[in-house]
C-alpha positions in Angstrom: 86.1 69.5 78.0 86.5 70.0 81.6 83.3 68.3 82.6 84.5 65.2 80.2 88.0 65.1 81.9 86.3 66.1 85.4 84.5 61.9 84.8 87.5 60.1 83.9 89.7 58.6 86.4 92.7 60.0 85.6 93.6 63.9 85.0 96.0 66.0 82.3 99.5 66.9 83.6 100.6 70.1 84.5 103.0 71.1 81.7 105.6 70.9 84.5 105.0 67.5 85.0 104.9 66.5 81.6 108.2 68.5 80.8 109.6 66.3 83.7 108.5 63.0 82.2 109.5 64.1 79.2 112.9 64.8 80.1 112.8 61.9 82.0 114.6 63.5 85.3 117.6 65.2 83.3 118.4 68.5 83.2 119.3 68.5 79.5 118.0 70.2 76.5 116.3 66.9 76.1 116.3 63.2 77.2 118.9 62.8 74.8 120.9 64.9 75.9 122.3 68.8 75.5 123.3 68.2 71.7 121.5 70.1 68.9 120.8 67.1 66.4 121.2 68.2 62.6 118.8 67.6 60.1 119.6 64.1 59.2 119.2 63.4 63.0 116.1 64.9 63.0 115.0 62.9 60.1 116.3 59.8 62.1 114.6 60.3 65.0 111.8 60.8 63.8 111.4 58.8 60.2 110.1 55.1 61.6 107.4 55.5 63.4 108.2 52.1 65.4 111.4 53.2 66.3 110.4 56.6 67.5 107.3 54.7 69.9 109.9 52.5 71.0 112.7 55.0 72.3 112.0 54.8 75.8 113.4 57.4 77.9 114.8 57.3 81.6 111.6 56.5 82.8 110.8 53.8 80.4 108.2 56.3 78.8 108.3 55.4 74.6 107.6 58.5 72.2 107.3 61.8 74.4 107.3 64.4 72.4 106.5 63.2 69.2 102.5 63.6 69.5 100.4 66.7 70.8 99.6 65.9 74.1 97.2 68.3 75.9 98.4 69.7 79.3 95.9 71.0 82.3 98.0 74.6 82.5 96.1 77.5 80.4 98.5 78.6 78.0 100.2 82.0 78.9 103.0 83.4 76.5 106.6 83.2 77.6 105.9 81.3 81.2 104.5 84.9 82.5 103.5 84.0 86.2 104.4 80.6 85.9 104.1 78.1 89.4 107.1 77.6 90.9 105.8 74.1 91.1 104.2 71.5 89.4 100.8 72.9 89.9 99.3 74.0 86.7 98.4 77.6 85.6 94.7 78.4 85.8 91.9 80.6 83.6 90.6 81.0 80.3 91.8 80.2 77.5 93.6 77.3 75.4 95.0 74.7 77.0 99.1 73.9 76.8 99.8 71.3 74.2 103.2 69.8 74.1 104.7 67.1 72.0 104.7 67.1 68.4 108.3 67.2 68.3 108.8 69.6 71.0 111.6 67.8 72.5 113.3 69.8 69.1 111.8 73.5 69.6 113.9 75.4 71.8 116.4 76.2 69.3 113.5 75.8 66.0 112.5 79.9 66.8 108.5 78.8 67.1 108.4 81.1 70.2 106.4 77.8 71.9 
């Protein structure tokens, strides 16, 4: 995979970075704010697929979060040694993949 991405013109974001783009600059649970939907919200916000690509956030970025995206940073349980910048976290191993509806983890118990 490396030597695929190490030939395109562009490179994966550190999980930092896409956590930032995701978020969109806030300092909120998510771009939507600190507010734990419910499961009808969920459902909302997720349910038409043409409403969901079209949310923009902040940044004008449509859809973060609701399709794995792979990251550059190996994965390391529970931010263990994490950079205290954007830079991402480097060895063996499976990559970081966020999305997928992680804007809704952090209180879903999935340990991600």
């Amino acid at each position: 995979m490396d030597d695929l991405l190490g030939a395109l013109p562009f490179r994966l974001p550190s999980e930092a970075e896409w956590e930032y783009a995701a978020r969109a600059g806030t300092i909120t649970l998510t771009f939507r704010g600190d507010g734990k939907p419910d499961e009808d919200q969920v459902l909302d916000y997720f349910a038409d697929e043409e409403r969901t690509a079209a949310a923009e956030n902040a940044f004008g970025l449509a859809a973060m979060g609701s399709a794995n995206e792979i990251c550059a940073d190996v994965w390391i349980p529970h931010f263990t040694d994490a950079p205290a910048d954007a830079r991402p976290r480097t060895g063996d191993g499976s990559r970081v993949v966020r999305g997928g509806g992680g804007d809704l983890s952090p209180w879903q118990g999935c340990d991600e």
